[in-house]
PDB file of N, CA, C and O in Angstrom:
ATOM      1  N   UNK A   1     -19.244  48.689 -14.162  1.00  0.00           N
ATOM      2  CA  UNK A   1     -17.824  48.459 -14.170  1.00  0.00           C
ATOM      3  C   UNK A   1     -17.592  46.994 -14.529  1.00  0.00           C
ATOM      4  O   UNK A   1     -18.196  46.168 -13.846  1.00  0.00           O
ATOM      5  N   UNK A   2     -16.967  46.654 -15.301  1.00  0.00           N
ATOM      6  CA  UNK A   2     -16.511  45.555 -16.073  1.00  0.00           C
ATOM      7  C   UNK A   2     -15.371  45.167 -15.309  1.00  0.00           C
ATOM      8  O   UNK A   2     -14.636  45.825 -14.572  1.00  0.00           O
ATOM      9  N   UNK A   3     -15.374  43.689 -15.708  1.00  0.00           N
ATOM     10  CA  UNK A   3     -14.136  42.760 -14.757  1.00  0.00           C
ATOM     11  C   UNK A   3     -12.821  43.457 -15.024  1.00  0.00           C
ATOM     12  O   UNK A   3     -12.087  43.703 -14.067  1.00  0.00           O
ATOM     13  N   UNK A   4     -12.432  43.828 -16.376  1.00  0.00           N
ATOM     14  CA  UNK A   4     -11.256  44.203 -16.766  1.00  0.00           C
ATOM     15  C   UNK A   4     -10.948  46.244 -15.869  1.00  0.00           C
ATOM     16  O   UNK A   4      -9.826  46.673 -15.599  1.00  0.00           O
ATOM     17  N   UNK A   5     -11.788  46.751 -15.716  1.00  0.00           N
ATOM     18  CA  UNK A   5     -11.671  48.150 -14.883  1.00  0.00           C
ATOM     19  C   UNK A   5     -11.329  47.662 -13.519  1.00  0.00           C
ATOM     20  O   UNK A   5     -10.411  48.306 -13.011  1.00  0.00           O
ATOM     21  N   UNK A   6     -11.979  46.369 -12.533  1.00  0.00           N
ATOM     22  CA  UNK A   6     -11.837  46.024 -11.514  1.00  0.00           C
ATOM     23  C   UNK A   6     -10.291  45.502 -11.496  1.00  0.00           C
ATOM     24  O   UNK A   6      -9.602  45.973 -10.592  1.00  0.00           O
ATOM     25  N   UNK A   7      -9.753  44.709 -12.267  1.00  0.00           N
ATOM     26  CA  UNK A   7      -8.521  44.482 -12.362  1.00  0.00           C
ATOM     27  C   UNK A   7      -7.566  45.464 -12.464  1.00  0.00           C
ATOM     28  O   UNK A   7      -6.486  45.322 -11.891  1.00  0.00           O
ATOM     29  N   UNK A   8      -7.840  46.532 -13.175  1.00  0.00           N
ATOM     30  CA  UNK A   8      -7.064  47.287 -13.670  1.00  0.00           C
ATOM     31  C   UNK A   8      -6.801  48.119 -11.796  1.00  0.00           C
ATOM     32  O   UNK A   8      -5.679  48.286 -11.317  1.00  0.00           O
ATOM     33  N   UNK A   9      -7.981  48.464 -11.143  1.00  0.00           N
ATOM     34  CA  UNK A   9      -7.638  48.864  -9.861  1.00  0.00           C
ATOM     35  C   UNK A   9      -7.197  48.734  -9.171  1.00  0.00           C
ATOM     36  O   UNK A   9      -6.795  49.699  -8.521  1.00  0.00           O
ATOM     37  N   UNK A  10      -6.923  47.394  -8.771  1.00  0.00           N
ATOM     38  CA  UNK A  10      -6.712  46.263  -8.374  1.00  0.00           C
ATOM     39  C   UNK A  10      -5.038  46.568  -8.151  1.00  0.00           C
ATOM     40  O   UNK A  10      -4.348  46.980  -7.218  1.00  0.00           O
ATOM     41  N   UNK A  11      -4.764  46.065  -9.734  1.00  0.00           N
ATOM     42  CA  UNK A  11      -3.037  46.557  -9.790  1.00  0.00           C
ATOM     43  C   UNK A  11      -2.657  47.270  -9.530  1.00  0.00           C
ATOM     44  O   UNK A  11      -1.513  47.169  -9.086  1.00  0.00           O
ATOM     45  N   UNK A  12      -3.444  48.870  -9.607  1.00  0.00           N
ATOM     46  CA  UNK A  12      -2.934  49.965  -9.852  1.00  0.00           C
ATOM     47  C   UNK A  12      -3.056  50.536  -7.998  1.00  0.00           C
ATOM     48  O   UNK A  12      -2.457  51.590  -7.785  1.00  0.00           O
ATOM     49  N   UNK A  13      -3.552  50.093  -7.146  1.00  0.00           N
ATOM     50  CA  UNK A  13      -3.673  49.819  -5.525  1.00  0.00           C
ATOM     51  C   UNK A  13      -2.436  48.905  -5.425  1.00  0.00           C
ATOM     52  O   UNK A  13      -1.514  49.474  -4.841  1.00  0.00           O
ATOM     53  N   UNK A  14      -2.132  47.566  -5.853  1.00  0.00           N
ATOM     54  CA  UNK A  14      -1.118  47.091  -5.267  1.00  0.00           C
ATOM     55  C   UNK A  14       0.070  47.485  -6.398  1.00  0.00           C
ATOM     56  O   UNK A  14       1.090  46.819  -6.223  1.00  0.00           O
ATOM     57  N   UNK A  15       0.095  47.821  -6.796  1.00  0.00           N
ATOM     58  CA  UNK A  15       1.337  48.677  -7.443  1.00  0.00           C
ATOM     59  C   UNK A  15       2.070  49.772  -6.431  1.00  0.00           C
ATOM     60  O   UNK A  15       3.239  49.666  -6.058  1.00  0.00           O
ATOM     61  N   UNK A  16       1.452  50.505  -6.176  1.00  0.00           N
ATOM     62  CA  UNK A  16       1.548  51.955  -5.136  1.00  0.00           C
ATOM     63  C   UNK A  16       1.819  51.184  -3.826  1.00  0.00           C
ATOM     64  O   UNK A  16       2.822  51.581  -3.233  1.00  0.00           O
ATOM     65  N   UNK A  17       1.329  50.444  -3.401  1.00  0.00           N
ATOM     66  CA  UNK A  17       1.601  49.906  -2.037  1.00  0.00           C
ATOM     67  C   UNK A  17       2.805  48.551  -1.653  1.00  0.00           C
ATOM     68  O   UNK A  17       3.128  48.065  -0.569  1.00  0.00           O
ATOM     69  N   UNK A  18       3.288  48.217  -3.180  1.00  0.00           N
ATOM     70  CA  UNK A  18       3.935  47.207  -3.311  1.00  0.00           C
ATOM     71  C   UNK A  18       5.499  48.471  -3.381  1.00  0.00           C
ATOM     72  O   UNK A  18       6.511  48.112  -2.779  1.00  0.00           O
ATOM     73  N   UNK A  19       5.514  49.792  -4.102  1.00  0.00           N
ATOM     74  CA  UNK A  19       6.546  50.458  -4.098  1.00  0.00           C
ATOM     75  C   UNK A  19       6.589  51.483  -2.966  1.00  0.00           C
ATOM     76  O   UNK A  19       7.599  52.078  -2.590  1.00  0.00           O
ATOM     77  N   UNK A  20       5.223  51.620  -2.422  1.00  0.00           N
ATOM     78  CA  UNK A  20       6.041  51.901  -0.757  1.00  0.00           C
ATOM     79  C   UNK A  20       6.455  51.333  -0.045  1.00  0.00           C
ATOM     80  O   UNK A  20       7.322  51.915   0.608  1.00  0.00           O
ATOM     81  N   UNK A  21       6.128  49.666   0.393  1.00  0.00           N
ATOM     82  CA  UNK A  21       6.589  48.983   0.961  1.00  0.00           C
ATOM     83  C   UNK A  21       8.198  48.472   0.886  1.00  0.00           C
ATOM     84  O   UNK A  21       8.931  48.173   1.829  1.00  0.00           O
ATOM     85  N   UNK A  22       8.533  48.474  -0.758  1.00  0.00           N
ATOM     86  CA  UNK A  22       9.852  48.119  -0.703  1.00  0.00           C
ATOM     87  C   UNK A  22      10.884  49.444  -0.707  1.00  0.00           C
ATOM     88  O   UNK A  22      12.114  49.406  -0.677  1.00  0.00           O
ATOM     89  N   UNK A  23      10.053  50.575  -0.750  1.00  0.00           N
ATOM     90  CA  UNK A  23      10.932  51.672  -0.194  1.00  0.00           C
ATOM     91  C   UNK A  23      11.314  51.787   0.893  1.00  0.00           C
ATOM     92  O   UNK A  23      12.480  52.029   1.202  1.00  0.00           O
ATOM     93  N   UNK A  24       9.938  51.556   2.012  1.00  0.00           N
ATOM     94  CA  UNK A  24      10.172  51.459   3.338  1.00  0.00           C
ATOM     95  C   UNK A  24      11.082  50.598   4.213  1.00  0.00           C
ATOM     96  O   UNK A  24      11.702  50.768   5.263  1.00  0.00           O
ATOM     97  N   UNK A  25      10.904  49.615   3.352  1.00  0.00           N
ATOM     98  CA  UNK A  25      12.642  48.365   3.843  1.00  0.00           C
ATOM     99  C   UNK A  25      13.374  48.630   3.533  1.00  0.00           C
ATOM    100  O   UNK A  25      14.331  48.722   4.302  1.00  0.00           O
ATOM    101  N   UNK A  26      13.528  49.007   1.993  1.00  0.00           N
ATOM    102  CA  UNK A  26      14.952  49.560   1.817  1.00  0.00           C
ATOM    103  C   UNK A  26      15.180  50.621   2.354  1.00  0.00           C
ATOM    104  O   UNK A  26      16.183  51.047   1.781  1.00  0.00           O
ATOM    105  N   UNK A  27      14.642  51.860   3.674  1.00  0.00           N
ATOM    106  CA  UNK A  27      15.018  52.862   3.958  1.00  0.00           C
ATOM    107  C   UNK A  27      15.371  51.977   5.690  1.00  0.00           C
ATOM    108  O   UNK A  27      16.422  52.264   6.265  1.00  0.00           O
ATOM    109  N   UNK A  28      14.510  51.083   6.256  1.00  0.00           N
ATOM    110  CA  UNK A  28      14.305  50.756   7.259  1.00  0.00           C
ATOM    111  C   UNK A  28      16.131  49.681   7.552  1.00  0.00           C
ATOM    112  O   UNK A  28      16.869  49.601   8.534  1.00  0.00           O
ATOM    113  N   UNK A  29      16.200  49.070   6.170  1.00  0.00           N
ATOM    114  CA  UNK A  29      17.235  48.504   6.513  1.00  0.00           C
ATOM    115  C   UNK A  29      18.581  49.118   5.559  1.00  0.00           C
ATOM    116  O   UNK A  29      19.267  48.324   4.915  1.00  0.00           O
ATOM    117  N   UNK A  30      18.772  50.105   5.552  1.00  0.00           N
ATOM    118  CA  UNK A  30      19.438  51.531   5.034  1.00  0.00           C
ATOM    119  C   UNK A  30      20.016  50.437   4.257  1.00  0.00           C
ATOM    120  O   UNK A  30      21.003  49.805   4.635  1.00  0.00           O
ATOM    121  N   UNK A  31      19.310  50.195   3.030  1.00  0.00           N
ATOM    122  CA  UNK A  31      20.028  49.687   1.686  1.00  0.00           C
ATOM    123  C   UNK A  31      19.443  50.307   0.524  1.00  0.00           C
ATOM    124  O   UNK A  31      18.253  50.597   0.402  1.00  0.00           O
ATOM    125  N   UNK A  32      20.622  50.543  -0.566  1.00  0.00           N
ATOM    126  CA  UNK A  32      20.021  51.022  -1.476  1.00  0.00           C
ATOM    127  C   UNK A  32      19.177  50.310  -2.836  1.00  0.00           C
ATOM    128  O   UNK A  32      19.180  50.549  -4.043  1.00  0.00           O
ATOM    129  N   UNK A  33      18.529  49.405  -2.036  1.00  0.00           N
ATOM    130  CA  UNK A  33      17.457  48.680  -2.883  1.00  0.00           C
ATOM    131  C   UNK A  33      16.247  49.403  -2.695  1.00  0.00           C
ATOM    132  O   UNK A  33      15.236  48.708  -2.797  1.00  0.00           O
ATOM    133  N   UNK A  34      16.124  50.271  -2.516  1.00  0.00           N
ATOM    134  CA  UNK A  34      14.947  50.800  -2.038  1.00  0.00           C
ATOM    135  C   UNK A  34      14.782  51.733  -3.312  1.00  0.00           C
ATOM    136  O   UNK A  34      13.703  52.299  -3.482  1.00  0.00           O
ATOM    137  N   UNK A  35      15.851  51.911  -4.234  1.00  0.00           N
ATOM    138  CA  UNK A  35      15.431  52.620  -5.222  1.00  0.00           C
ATOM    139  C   UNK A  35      14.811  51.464  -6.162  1.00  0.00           C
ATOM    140  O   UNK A  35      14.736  51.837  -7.333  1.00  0.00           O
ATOM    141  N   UNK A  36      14.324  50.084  -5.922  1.00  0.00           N
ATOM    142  CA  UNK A  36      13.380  49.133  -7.199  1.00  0.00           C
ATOM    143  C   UNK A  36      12.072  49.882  -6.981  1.00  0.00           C
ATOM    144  O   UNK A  36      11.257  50.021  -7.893  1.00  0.00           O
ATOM    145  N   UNK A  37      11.875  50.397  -5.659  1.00  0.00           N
ATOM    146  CA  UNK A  37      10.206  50.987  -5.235  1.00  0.00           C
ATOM    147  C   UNK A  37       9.783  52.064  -5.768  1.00  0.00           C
ATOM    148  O   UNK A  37       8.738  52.663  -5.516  1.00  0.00           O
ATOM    149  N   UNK A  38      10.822  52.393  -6.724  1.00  0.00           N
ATOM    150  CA  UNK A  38      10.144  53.930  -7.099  1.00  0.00           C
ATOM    151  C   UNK A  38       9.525  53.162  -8.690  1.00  0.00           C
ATOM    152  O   UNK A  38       8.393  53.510  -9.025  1.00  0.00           O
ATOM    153  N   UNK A  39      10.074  52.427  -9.363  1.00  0.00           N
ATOM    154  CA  UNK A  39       9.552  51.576 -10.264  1.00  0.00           C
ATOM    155  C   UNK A  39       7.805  51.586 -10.109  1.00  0.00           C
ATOM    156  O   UNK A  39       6.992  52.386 -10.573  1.00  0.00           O
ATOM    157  N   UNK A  40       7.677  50.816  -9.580  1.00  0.00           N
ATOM    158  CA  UNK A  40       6.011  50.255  -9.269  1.00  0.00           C
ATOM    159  C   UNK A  40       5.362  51.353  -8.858  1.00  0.00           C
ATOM    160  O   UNK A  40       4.489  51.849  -9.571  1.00  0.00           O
ATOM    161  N   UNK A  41       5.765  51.990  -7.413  1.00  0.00           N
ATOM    162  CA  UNK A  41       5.323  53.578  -7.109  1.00  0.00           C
ATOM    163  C   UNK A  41       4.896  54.420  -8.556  1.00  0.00           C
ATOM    164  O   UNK A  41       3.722  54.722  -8.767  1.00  0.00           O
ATOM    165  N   UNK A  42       5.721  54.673  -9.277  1.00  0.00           N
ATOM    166  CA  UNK A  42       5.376  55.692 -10.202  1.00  0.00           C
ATOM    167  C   UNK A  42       4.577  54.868 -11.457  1.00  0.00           C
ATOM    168  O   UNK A  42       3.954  55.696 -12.121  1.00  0.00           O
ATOM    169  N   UNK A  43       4.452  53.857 -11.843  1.00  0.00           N
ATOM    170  CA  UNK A  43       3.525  53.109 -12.101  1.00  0.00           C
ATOM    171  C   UNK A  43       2.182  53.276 -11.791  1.00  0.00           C
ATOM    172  O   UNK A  43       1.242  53.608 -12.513  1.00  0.00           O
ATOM    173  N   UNK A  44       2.246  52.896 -10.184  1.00  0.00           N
ATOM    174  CA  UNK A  44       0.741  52.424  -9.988  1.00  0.00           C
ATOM    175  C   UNK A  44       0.422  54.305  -9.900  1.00  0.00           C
ATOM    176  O   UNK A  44      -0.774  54.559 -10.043  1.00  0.00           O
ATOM    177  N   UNK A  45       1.137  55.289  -9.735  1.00  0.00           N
ATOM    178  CA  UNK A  45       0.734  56.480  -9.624  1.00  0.00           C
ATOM    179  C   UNK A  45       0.233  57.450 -10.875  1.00  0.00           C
ATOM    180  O   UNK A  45      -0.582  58.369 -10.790  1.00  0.00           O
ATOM    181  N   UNK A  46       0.840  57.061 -11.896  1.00  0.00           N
ATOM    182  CA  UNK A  46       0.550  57.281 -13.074  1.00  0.00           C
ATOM    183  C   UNK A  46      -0.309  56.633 -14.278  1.00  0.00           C
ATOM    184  O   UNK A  46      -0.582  56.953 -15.435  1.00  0.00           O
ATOM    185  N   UNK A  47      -0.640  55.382 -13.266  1.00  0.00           N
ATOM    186  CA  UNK A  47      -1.816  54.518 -14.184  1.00  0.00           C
ATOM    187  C   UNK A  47      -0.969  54.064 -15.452  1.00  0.00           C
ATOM    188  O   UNK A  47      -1.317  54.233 -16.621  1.00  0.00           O
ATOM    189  N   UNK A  48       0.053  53.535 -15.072  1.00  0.00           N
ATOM    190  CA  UNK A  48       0.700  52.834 -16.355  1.00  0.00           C
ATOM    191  C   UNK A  48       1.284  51.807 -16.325  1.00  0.00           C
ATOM    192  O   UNK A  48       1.361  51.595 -15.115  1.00  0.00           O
ATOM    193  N   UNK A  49       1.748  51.021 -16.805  1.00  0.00           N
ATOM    194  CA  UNK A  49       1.331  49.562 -17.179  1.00  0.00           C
ATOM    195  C   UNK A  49       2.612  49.217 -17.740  1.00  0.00           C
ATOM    196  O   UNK A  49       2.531  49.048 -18.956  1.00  0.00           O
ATOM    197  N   UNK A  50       4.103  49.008 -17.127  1.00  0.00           N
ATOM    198  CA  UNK A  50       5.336  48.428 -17.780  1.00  0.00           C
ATOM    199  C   UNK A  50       5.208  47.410 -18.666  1.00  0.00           C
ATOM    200  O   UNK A  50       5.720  47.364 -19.784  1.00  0.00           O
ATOM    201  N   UNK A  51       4.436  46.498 -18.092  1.00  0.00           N
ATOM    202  CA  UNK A  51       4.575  45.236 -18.803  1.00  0.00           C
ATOM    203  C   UNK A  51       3.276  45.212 -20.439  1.00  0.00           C
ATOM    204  O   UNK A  51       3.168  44.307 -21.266  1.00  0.00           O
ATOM    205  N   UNK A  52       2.718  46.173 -20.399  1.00  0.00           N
ATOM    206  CA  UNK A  52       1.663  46.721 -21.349  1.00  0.00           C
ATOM    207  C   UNK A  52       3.036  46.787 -22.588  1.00  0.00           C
ATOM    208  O   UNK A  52       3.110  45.887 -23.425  1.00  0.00           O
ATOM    209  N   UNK A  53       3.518  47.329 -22.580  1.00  0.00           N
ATOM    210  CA  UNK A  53       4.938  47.921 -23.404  1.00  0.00           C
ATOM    211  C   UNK A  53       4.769  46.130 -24.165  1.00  0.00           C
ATOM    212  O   UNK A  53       4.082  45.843 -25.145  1.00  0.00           O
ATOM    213  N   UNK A  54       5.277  45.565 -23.675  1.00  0.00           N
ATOM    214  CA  UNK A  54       6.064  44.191 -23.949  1.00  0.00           C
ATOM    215  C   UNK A  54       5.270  43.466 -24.567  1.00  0.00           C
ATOM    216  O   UNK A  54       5.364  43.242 -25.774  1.00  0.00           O
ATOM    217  N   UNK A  55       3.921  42.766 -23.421  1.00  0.00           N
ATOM    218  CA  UNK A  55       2.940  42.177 -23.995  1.00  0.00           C
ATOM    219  C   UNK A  55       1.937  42.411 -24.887  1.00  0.00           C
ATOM    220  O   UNK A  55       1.189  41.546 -25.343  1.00  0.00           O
ATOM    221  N   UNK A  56       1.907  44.078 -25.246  1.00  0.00           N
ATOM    222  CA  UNK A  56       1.051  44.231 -26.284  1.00  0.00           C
ATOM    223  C   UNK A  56      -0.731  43.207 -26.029  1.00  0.00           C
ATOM    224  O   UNK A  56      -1.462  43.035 -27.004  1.00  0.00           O
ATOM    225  N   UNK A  57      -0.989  42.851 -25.095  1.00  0.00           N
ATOM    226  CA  UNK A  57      -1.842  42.583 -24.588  1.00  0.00           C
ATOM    227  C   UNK A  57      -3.133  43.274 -23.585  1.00  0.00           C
ATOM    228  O   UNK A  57      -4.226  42.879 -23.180  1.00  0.00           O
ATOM    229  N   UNK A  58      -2.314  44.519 -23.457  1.00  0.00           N
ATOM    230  CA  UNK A  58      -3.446  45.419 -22.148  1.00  0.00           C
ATOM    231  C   UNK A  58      -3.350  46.430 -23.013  1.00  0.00           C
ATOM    232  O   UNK A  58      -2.464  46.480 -23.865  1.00  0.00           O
ATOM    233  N   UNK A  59      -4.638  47.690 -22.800  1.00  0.00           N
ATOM    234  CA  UNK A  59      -4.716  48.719 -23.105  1.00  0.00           C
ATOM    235  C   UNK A  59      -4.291  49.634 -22.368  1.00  0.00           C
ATOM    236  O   UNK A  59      -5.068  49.748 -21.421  1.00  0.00           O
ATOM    237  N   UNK A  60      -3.514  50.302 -22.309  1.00  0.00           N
ATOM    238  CA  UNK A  60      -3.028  51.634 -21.146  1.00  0.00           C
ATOM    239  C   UNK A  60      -3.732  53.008 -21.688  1.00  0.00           C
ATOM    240  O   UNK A  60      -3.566  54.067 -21.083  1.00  0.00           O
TER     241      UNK A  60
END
């Protein structure tokens, strides 16, 4: 496994845990910011890469 697969895990772990967490506040403090968490959530769940789009720099 190459540095770039370790990274790629990496994100794709704090992706998923970065959009439950801000779901969980936004449900905990009943605001509807809690819909930014489905962003990253379905990201890190689908192994895909928003910012891949833009930077033309990562492989997805």
């Amino acid at each position: 496994m190459n540095t770039f697969d370790k990274i790629r895990r990496f994100c794709r772990v704090f992706r998923i845990i970065l959009g439950i967490v801000l779901i969980g506040v936004g449900v905990y403090l009943n605001n509807a910011w809690f819909y930014l968490g489905i962003v990253p959530l379905i990201a890190g769940l689908t192994n895909f890469c928003p910012l891949c789009i833009f930077s033309k720099k990562c492989s997805t």
